[in-house]
VEXLOLO-192088 format. One record per residue: residue number from 1; residue in one letter; x negated, y, z of N, C-alpha, C in turn. Coordinates in nm, 3 decimals. Example, Ala and Ser with C-alpha at 12.3 -4.5 7.8 and 13.67 -1.06 7.14 Angstrom:
2
1,A,-1.319,-0.569,0.780,-1.230,-0.450,0.780,-1.320,-0.330,0.780
2,S,-1.285,-0.225,0.708,-1.367,-0.106,0.714,-1.290,0.003,0.787
% end
This chain:
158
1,X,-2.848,9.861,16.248,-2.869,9.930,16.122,-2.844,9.833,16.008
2,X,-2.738,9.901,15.909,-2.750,9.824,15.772,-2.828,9.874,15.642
3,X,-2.875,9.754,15.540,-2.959,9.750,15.464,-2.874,9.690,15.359
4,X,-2.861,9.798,15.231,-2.781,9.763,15.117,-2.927,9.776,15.025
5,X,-2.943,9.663,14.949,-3.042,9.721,14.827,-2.961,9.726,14.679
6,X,-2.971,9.837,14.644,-2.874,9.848,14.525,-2.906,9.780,14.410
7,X,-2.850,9.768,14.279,-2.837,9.665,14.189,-2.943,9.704,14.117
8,X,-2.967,9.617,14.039,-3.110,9.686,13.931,-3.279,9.622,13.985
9,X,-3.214,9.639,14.157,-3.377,9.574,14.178,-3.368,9.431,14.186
10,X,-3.492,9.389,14.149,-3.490,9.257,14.088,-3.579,9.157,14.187
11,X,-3.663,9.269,14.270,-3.758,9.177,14.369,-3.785,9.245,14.477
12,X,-3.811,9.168,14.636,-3.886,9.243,14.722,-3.989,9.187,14.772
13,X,-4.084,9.320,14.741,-4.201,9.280,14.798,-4.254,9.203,14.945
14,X,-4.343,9.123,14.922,-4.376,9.105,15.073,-4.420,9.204,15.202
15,X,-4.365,9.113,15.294,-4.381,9.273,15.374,-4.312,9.382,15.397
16,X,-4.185,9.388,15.310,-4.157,9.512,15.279,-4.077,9.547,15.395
17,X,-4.018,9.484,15.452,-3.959,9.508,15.607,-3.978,9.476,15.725
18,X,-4.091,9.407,15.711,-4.168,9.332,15.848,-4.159,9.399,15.929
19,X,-4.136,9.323,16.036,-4.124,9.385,16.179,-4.027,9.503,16.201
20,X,-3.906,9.480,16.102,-3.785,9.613,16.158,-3.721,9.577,16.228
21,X,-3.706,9.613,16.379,-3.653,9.551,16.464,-3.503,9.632,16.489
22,X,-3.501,9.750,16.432,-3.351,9.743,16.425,-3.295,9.716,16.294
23,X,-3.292,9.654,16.225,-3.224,9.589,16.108,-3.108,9.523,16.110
24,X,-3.030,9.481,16.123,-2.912,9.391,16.152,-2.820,9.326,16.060
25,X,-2.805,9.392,15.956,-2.741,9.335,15.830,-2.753,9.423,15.677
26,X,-2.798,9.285,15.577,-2.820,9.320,15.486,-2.732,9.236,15.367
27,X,-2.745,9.329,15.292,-2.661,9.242,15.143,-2.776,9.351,15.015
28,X,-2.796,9.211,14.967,-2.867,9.212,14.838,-2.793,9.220,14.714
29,X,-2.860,9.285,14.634,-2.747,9.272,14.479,-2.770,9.160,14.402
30,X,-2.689,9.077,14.343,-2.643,8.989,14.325,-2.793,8.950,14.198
31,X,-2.809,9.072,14.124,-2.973,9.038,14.027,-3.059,9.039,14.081
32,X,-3.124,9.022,14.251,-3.246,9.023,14.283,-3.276,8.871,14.245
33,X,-3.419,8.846,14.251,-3.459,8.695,14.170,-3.527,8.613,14.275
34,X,-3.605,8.752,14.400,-3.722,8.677,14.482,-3.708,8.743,14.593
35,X,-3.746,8.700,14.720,-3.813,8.757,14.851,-3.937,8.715,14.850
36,X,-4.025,8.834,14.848,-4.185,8.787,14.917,-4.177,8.770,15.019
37,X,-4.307,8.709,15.065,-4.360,8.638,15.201,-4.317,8.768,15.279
38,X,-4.265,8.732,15.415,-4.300,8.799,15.546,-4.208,8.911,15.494
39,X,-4.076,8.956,15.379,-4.014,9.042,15.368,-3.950,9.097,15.502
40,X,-3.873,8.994,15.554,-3.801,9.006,15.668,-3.821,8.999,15.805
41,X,-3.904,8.886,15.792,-4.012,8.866,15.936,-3.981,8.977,16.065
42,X,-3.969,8.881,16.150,-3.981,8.955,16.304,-3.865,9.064,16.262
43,X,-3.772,9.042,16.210,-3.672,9.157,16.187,-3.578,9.094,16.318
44,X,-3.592,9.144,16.463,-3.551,9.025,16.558,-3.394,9.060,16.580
45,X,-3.328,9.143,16.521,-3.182,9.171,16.573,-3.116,9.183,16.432
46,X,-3.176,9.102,16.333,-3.121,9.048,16.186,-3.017,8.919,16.212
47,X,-2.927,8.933,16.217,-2.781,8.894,16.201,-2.712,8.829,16.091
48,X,-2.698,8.875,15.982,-2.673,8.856,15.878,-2.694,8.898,15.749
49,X,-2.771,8.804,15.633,-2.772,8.835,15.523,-2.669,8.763,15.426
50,X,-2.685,8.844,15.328,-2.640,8.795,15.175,-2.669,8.782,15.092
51,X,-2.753,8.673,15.015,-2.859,8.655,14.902,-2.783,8.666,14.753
52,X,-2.671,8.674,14.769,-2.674,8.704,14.609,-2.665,8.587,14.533
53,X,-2.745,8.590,14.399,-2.791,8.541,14.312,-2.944,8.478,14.304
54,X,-2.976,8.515,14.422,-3.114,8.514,14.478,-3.163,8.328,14.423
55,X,-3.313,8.305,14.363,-3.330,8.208,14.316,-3.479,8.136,14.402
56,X,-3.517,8.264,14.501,-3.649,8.207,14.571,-3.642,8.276,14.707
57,X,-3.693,8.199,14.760,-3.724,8.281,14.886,-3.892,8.249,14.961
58,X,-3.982,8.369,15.001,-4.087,8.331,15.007,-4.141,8.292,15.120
59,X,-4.240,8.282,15.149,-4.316,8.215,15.296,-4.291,8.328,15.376
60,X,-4.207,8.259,15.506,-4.181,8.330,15.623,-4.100,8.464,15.624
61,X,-4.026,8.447,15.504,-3.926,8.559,15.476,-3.853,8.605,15.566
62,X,-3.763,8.465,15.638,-3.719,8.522,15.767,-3.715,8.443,15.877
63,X,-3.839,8.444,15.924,-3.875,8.399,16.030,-3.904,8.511,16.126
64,X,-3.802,8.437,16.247,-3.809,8.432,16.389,-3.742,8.623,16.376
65,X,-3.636,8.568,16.325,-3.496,8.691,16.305,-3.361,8.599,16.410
66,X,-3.271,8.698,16.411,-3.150,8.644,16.499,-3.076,8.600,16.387
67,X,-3.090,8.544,16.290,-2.960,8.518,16.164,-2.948,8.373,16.221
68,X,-2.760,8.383,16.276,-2.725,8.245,16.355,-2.679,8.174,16.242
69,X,-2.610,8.236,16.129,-2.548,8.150,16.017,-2.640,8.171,15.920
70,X,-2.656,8.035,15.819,-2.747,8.052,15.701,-2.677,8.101,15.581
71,X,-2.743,8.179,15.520,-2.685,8.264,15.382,-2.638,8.132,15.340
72,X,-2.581,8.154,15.213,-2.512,8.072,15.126,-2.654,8.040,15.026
73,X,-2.738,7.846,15.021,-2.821,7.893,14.915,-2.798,7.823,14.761
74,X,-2.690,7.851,14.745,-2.594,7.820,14.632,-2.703,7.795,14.507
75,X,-2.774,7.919,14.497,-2.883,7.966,14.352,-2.993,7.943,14.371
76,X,-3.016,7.896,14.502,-3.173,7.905,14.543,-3.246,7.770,14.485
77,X,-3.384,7.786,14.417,-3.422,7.668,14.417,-3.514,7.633,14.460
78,X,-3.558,7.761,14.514,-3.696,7.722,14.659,-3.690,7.813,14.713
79,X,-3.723,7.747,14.918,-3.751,7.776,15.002,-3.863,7.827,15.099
80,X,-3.944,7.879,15.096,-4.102,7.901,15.110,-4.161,7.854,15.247
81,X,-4.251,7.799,15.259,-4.326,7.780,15.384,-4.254,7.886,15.491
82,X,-4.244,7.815,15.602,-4.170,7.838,15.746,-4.057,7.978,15.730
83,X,-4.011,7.969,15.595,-3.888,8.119,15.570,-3.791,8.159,15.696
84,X,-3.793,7.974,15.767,-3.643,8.033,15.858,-3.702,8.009,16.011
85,X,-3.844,7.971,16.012,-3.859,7.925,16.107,-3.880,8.036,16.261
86,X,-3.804,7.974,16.347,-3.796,8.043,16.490,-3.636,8.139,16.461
87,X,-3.560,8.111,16.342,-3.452,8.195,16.401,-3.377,8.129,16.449
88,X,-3.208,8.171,16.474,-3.152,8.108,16.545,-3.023,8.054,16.429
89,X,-3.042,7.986,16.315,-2.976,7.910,16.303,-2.883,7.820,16.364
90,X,-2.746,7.763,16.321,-2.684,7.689,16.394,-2.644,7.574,16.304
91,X,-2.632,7.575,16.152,-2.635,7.464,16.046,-2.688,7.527,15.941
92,X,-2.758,7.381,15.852,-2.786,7.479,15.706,-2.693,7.337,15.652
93,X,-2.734,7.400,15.543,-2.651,7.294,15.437,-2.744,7.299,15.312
94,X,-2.821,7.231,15.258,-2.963,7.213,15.180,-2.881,7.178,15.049
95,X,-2.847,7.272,14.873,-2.798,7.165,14.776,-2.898,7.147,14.698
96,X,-2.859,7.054,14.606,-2.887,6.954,14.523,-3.018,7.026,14.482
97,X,-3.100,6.943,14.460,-3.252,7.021,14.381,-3.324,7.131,14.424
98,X,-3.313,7.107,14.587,-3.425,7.246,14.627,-3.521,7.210,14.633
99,X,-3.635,7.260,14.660,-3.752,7.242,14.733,-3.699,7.338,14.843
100,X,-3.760,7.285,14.963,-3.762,7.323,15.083,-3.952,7.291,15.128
101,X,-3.993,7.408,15.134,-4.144,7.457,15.224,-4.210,7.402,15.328
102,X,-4.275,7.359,15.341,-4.334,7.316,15.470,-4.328,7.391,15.593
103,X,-4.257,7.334,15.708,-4.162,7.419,15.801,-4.058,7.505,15.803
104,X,-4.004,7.524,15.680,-3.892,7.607,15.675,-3.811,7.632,15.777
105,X,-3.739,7.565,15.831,-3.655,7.550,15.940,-3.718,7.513,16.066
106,X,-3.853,7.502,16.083,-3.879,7.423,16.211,-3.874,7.568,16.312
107,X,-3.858,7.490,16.475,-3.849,7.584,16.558,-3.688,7.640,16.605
108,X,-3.599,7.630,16.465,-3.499,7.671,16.486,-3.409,7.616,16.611
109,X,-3.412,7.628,16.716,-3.396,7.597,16.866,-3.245,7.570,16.889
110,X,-3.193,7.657,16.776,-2.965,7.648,16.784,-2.963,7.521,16.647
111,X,-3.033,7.481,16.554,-2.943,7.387,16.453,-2.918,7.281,16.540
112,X,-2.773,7.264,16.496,-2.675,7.151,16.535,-2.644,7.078,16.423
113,X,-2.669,7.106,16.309,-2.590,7.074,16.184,-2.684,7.013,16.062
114,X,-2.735,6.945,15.972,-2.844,6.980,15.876,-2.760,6.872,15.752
115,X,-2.748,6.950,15.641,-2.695,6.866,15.555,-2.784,6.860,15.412
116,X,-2.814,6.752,15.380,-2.924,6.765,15.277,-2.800,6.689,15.106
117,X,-2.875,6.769,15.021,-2.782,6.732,14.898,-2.918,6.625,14.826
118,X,-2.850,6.574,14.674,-2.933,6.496,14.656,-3.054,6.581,14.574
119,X,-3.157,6.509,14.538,-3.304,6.558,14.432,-3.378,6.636,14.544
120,X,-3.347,6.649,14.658,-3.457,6.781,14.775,-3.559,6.707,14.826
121,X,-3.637,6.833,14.778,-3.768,6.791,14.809,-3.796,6.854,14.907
122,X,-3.861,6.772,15.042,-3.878,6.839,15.190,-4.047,6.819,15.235
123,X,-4.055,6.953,15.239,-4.225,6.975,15.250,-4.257,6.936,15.413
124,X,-4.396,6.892,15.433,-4.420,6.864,15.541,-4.340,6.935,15.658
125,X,-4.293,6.900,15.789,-4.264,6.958,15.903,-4.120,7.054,15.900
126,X,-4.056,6.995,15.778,-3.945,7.099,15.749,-3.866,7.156,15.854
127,X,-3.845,7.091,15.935,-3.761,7.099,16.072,-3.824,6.978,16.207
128,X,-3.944,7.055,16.249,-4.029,7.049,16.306,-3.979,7.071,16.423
129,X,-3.968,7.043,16.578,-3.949,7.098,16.656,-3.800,7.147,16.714
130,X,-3.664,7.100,16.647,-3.579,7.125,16.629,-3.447,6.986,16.683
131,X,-3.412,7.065,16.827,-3.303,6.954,16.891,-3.181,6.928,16.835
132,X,-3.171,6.924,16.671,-3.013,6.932,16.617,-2.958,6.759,16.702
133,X,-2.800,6.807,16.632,-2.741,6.679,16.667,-2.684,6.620,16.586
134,X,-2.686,6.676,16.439,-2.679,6.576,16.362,-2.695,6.620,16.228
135,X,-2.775,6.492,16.107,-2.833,6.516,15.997,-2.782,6.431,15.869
136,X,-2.715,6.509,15.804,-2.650,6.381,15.705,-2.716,6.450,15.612
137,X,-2.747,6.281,15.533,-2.783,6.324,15.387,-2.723,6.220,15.299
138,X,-2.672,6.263,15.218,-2.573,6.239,15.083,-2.477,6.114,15.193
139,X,-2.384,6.178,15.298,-2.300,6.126,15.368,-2.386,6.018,15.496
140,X,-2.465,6.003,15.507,-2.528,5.909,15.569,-2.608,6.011,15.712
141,X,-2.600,5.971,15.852,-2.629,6.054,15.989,-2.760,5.967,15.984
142,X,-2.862,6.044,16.026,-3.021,6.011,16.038,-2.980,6.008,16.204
143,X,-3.116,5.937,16.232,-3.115,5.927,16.379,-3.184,6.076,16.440
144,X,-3.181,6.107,16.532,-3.180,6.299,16.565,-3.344,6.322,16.605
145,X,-3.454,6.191,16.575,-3.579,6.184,16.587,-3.636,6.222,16.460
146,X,-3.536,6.196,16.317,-3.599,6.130,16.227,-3.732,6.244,16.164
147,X,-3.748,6.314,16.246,-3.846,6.421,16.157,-3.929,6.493,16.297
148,X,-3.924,6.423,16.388,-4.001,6.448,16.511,-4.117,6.349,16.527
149,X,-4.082,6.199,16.436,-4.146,6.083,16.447,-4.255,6.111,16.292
150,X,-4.183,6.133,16.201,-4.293,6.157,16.110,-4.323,6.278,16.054
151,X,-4.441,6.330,16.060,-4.506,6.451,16.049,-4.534,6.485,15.927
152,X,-4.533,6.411,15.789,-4.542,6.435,15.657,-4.400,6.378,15.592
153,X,-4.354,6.444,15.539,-4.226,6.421,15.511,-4.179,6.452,15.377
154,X,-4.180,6.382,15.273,-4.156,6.405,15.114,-4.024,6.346,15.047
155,X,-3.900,6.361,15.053,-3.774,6.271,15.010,-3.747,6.305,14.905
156,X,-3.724,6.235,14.820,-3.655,6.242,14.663,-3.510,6.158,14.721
157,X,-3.403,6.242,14.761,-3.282,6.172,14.794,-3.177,6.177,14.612
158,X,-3.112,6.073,14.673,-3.027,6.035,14.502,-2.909,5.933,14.507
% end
């Protein structure tokens, strides 16, 4: 099943789709501003979205959904507590000046890829739990422990 939200709306509530398990692809209009917490959640045969213009995304928005590729987060400038955690990601690509949530990504069991831009701020456990194989930030490969070994994790990269 697809999910178009038409233009004009500006926010979704939390919750507002939790647990739709036939959901599969959505595209947002390009003026939404926010996802509340748990919008998407357990949406488990969610595939693909399209954020738009989108500037937030909230706690556990879409966690532990099938979305293998990460939206584009071009506009985003925060990530909310565990948003992506348990889906099946395969790379993100983090730019310049996010905040990223405490666990956002952890769990994600497929990242292979993690690319961090500079000014991101990475909340405790960001990618927690997670066998990628490789992590560059501003061109530079971390060793594939580097966030398995420390459990509080705060970078101002530059």
């Amino acid at each position: 099943t697809a999910l178009t939200i038409p233009e004009g709306v500006l926010g979704i509530e939390g919750y507002a789709f939790y647990h739709c398990t036939e959901l599969v692809d959505i595209i947002l209009p390009d003026g939404l501003m926010n996802i509340g917490e748990y919008a998407f959640a357990d949406c488990t045969k969610l595939k693909s979205v399209s954020l738009g213009n989108l500037t937030q995304i909230g706690d556990y928005a879409f966690a532990n959904t099938a979305l293998k590729q990460a939206p584009s987060f071009e506009h985003l400038t925060k990530i909310g507590a565990y948003a992506f955690s348990g889906s099946k990601l395969a790379e993100v690509t983090i730019p310049d000046g996010m905040v990223v949530g405490k666990g956002a990504f952890s769990e994600c069991n497929s990242l292979a890829s993690v690319k961090v831009g500079s000014n991101v701020t990475l909340g405790d456990d960001a990618f927690y739990l997670n066998p990628y194989a490789n992590m560059e930030i501003q061109g530079e490969t971390l060793p594939e422990d580097v966030f398995t070994t420390v459990y509080f994790v705060t970078f101002k990269f530059s």
